[in-house]
C-alpha positions, 0 to 999 in steps of 0.5 A: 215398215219395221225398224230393224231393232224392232225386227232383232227384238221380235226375232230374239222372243220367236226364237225364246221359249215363250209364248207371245201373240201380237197385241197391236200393230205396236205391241207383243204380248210375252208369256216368259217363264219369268213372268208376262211382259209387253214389249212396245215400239216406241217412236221418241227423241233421245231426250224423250227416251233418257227422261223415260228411263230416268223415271223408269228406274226411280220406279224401279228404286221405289219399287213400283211394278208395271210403268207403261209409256204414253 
């Protein structure tokens, strides 16, 4: 079954100018005009999310491109 945020966010990229493809049962790969992407469902706990995007955007503070979650 597809969450109903996973189905919104899938709609909003058919909906864009992009090109995507399904890579996996989890992800879609997204050819923007800003540049590629992925997009993954990621079943966590609201702890396990907010200590991703902690380290997510210290990434992005140091500048490091390309973090992918387990």
């Amino acid at each position: 079954m597809i969450e109903p945020n996973w189905s919104e966010a899938v709609r909003a990229i058919a909906n864009d100018k992009s090109d995507w493809s399904w890579v996996s049962e989890r992800v879609i790969k997204v050819d923007h005009p800003e540049g590629p992407m992925a997009m993954k469902r990621w079943q966590r706990t609201v702890s396990e999310r907010d200590t991703f995007l902690h380290h997510l955007r210290y990434g992005e503070r140091a500048g490091i491109q390309g973090i992918i979650p387990s």
